[in-house]
MIVEX-261166 format. One record per residue (C-alpha): residue in one letter; z, y, x. Coordinates in steps of 0.05 Angstrom, whole numbers, plus 5000, padded with zeros to 4 digits. Layout:
# MIVEX-261166
aZYX;...
//
This chain:
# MIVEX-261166
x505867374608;x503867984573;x503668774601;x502769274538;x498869814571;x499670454516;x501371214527;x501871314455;x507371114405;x506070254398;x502070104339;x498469384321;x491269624356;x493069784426;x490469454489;x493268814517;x492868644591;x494867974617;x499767964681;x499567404718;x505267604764;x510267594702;x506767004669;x511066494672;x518066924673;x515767094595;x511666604566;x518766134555;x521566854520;x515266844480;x514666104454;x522266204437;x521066804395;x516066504356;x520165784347;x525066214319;x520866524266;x517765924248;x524065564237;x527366144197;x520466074144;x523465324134;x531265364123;x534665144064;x534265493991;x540665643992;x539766144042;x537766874029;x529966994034;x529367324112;x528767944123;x522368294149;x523868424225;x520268734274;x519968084313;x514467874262;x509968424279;x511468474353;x505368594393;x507668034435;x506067574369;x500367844345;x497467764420;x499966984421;x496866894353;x490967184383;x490166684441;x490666174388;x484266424341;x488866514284;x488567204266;x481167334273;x477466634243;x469766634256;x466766864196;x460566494198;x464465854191;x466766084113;x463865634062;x461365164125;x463664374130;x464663844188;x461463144159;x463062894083;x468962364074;x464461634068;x466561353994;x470760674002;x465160183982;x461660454052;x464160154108;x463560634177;x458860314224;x463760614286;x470260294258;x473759694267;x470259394213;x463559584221;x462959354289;x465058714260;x460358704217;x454758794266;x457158174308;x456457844255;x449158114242;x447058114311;x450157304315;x445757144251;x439857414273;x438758034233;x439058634287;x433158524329;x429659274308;x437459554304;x435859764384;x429259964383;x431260524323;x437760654357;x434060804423;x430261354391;x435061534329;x433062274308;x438362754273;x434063174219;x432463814244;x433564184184;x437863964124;x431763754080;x426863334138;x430762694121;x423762364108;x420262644165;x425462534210;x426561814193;x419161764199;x419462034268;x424861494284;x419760894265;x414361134299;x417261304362;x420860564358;x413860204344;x412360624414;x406360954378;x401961484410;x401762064370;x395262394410;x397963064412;x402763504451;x410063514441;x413063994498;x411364024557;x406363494591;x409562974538;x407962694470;x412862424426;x414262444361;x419662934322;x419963164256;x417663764253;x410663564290;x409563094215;x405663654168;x400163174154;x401763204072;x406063764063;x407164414099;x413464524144;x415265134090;x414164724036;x418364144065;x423564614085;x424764834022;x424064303982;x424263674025;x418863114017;x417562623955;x416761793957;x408961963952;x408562514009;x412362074045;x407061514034;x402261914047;x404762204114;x406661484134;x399461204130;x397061764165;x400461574231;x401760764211;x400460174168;x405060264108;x406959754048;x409860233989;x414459883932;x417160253886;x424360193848;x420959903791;x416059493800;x421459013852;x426658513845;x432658563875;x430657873898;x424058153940;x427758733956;x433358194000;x427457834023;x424358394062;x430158604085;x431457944119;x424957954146;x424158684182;x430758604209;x429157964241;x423958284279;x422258944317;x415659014300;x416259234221;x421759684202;x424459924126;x424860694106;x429060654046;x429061333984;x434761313947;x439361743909;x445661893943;x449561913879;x448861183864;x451961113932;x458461603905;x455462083964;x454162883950;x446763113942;x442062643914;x435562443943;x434762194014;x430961784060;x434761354121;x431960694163;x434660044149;x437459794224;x440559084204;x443558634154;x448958214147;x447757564110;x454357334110;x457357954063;x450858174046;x451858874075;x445759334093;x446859774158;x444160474140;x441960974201;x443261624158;x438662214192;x444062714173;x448862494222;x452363224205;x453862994135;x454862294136;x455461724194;x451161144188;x455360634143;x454159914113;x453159864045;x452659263995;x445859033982;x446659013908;x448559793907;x442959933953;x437659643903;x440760033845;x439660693883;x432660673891;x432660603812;x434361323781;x429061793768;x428362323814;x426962943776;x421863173818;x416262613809;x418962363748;x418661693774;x423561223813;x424061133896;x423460533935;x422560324004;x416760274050;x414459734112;x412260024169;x408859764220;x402959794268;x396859564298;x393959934366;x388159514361;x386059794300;x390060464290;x389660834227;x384861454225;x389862064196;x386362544150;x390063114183;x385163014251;x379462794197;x380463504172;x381463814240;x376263574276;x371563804222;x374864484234;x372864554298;x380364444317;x381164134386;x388764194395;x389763434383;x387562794431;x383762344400;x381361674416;x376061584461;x372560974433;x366460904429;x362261124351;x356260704328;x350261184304;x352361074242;x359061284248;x356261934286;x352262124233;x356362054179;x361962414220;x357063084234;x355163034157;x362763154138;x363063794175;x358364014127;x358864124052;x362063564004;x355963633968;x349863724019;x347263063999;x346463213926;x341163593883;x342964343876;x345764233794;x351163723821;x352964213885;x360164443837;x365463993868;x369264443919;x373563893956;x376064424001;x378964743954;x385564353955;x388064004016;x385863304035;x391362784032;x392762134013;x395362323949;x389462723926;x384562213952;x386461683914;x386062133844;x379162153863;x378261533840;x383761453782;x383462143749;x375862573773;x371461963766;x374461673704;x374262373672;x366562513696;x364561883676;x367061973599;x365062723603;x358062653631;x356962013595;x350961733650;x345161273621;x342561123694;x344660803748;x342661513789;x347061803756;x352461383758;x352061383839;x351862153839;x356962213807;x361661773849;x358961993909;x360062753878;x367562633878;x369362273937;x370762714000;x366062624056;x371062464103;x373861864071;x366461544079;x367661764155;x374961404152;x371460664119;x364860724167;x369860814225;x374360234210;x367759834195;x364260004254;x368960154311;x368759614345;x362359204319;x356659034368;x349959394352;x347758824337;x352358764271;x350859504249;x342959394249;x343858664210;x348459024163;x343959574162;x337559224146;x341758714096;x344159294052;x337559554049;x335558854010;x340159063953;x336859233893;x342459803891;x340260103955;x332860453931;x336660693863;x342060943915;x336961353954;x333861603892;x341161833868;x341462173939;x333962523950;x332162593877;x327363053886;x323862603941;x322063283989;x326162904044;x325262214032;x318562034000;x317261483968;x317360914012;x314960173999;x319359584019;x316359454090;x318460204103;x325460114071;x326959524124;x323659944183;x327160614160;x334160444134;x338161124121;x344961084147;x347261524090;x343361124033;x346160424068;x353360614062;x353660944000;x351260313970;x356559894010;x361560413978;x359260333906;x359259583911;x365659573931;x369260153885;x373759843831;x370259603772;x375159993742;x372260613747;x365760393710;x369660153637;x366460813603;x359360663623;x355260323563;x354059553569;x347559463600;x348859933662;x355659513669;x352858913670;x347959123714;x352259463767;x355958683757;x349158253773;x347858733834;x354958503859;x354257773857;x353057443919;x346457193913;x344158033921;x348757943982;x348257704050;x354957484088;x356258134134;x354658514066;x359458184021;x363858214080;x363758974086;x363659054006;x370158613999;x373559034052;x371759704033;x373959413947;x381059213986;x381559844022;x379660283959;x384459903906;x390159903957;x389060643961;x390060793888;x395160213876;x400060573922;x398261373925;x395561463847;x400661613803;x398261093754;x399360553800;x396659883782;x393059723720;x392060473723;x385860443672;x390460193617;x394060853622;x390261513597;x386361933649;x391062563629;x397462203649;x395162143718;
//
């Protein structure tokens, strides 16, 4: 088999040719050789060690062992693994049972999103895009547009394209929390957050009955690992079915490298979203995606974007209302180019705009201007609100309000705002010094409604009346009298009651106070 090609004396490093005229006359001598050494490393212990021969160090074994990758391992496999051993209260989803157990599912009912998630399952590009990748998996399962350039002529989602909340270095390193993840959900999706705590494991088997009885929702679930009796700790997976009969939970694990998707008791599920992860010092949960192309979200990343002049994503070619125009060219501008030249110190650029840090506007800045600044007017009051609240977020509420209403709508809403008694204090609180907008009697407020003026008043009505606990008595109960509905027309009360559900929603599931946050103190937030 073998030709030993030398013209010095032999030694372990010289050159081995291969023969193939001789190849099979010596590969039987060869495989005999080494039999024999093998078998003389087992004999009894009654038998004298062997000696060291030259057979062991033959050129003709070392070149065998060789052939076989045993004397030279690749040393960028040390301290490497192949997949993690599932603990025995997992059951594989690729074995004999597991399959079983997804008859059973798909019989009952509860593995209609199971192909759908399967059709576009994503394996984490990198060992700490769990979240992003199983975000990736969702979206591209709801078949949502993402409006921007994958590779090539296509768009599709993948994890690394989802930066919207977090940086790829920053997720890279240190992977993505339950509220990033939240907040990168709702920028692509419609997104229902519960967290460990504040569910039962009751609610928790309700929903998943319901999304995997459907293919239209689907469950992200952040858990700890541990709880499971898997290494690591925190991770984020899909839910793909459920098994009613056992109450087993099939779990699409995103680090198919590590561990295979598995079932996993209900019960032990629930418990994992319980511990406190260290790096929020709150619990997980799961989240309910879903959505709507009739009325897509708007993502802050593109909010931010466009305002930057930054072209490289597609977005939607509907149609804006004026209104929506001008308060979208405003928000390229300064946060604060509304407001008097004392109350120009907010710098919202200054950190990046998110979800997350949205929603503190209202649960944390507010709160803590109000009892700082202590305002005895109304003007006030609105200034400050309005000083604190990115621009683009009133670009985000005029576009859902106004994307699709008829003209029509806009000028009634228009021209009903401007009969609230909040509206002139509102444009007072905007033009103080009255250099743009003179004084103007009430046949010119109905003729000359400003767009600005009209919404900021919509958006005041409708902030929590949390935010206004600190103010003294009379402006409270004012602010309250302007908000009943007899100082409202329908369409108004309409647009004040969405934009009060759209703004409590936002700090219910993004500010770290959650619910009820006023009972808490402003510096826990």
């Amino acid at each position: 088999m073998f030709k030993l090609v030398h013209r010095y004396p032999i030694t372990h490093r010289h050159l081995i040719s291969l023969t193939s005229s001789r190849m099979n006359q010596r590969l039987p001598r060869l495989i005999h050789q080494t039999a024999i050494l093998s078998s003389s490393q087992h004999t009894e212990h009654s038998l004298p060690p062997p000696t060291t021969t030259a057979t062991a160090t033959t050129p003709n074994h070392n070149a065998f062992q060789d052939l076989l990758g045993l004397n030279n391992p690749n040393p960028d496999l040390k301290n490497t693994f192949y997949q993690r051993q599932l603990p025995t209260t997992l059951v594989r989803f690729s074995s004999q049972d597991g399959k079983k157990l997804f008859r059973s599912a798909m019989e009952a009912g509860h593995a209609e999103g199971f192909f759908s998630l399967t059709g576009n399952f994503t394996t984490q590009s990198e060992p700490a895009y769990c979240g992003p990748s199983s975000l990736a998996m969702v979206l591209n399962a709801l078949e949502v547009d993402p409006k921007r350039r994958w590779k090539g002529n296509w768009r599709w989602y993948s994890d690394e394209l989802l930066e919207c909340c977090s940086s790829k270095e920053e997720m890279k390193k240190n992977g993505i929390t339950f509220d990033k993840f939240a907040c990168l959900a709702k920028c692509h999706s419609d997104v229902v957050v519960k967290r460990g705590n504040d569910f039962t494991l009751e609610e928790f088997k309700k929903d998943v009955e319901d999304v995997t009885t459907r293919s239209d929702v689907f469950m992200v679930i952040s858990f700890s690992r541990k709880t499971l009796g898997q290494t690591g700790d925190g991770h984020f997976s899909p839910i793909g079915a459920y098994n009613p009969e056992t109450g087993m939970v099939l779990v699409l694990d995103t680090a198919r490298y590590k561990y295979p998707s598995y079932w996993c008791p209900i019960e032990t599920l629930y418990e994992s979203m319980k511990p406190i992860d260290k790096e929020t010092g709150r619990s997980r949960g799961y989240f309910l995606l879903s959505y709507d192309v009739n009325h897509p979200p708007i993502s802050l990343c593109r909010v931010q974007k466009k305002s930057s002049n930054n072209t490289n994503d597609i977005e939607s070619s509907s149609a804006s209302s004026p209104l929506t125009t001008e308060l979208q060219s405003s928000s390229s501008k300064s946060s604060s180019s509304l407001l008097p030249e004392p109350l120009q110190s907010e710098n919202h650029a200054s950190s990046p705009l998110n979800w997350t840090t949205l929603a503190k506007s209202f649960c944390k800045r507010i709160p803590e201007n109000m009892w700082i600044e202590k305002p005895r007017t109304l003007e006030h009051v609105v200034q400050l609100v309005l000083r604190n609240v990115p621009p683009e977020y009133t670009v985000i509420l005029a576009n859902q309000s106004f994307r699709q209403s008829p003209n029509e709508y806009i000028d009634k809403l228009l021209q009903d705002t401007a009969q609230s008694p909040l509206y002139p204090i509102v444009l007072n609180a905007l033009y103080p010094v009255n250099n743009n907008h003179p004084s103007l009697n009430e046949q010119q407020l109905e003729i000359n409604v400003d767009h600005h003026a009209a919404f900021a008043t919509l958006f005041v009505l409708g902030s929590p009346r949390m935010l206004y606990t600190s103010l003294p008595r009379d402006l409270q109960e004012t602010l309250s009298l302007y908000r009943k509905e007899e100082y409202m027309s329908d369409v108004v009360k309409r647009e004040v009651d969405r934009i009060s559900v759209e703004v409590t929603e936002l700090t219910k599931t993004f500010c770290t106070c959650g619910p009820g946050w006023t009972d808490i103190s402003v510096k826990d937030c």
